[in-house]
C-alpha positions in Angstrom: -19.9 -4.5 4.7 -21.5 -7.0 2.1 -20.0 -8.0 -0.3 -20.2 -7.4 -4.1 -19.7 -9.4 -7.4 -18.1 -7.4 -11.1 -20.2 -9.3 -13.2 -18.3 -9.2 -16.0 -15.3 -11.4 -15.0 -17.6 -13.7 -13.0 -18.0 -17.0 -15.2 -21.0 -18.6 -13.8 -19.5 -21.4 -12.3 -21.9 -21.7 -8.8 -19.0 -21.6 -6.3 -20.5 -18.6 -5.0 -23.7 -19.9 -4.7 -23.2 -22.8 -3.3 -21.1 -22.0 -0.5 -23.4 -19.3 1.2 -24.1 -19.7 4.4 -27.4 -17.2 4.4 -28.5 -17.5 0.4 -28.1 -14.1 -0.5 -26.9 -15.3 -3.9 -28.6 -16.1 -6.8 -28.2 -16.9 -10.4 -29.4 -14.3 -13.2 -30.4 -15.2 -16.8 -26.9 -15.5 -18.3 -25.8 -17.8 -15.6 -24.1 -15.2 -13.8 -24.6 -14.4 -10.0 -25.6 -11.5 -7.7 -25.2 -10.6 -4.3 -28.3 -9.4 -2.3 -26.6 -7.1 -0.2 -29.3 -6.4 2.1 -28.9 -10.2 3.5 -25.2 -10.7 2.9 -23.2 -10.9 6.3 -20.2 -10.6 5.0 -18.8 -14.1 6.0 -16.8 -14.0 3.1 -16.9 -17.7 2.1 -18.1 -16.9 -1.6 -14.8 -14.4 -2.2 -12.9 -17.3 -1.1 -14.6 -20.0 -3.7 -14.4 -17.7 -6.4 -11.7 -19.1 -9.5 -12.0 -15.8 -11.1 -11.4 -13.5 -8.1 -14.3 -11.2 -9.0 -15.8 -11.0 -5.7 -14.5 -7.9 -3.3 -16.2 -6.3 -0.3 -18.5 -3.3 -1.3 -16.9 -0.4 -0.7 
């Protein structure tokens, strides 16, 4: 199951991004980051970097 980011606690810091294995996340206009699910393999890497803890499994 990928995984999913609540946008509103994320801060925009990069962890995320820079720590995917497959690229499946990128940065939107407000610095902010999404998940595209589709490639996501659910490694779970990027809820692991996360300081703010607003990454979770899609459920």
């Amino acid at each position: 199951m990928p995984r999913r980011i609540d946008i509103s606690n994320c801060v925009g810091c990069g962890n995320c991004e820079r720590v995917c294995k497959v690229g499946c996340i990128t940065q939107l206009e407000n610095k902010k980051r999404s998940i595209n699910e589709s490639v996501c393999v659910d490694c779970g890497a990027c809820q692991m970097a996360c300081p703010k803890k607003c990454i979770s499994p899609n459920q």
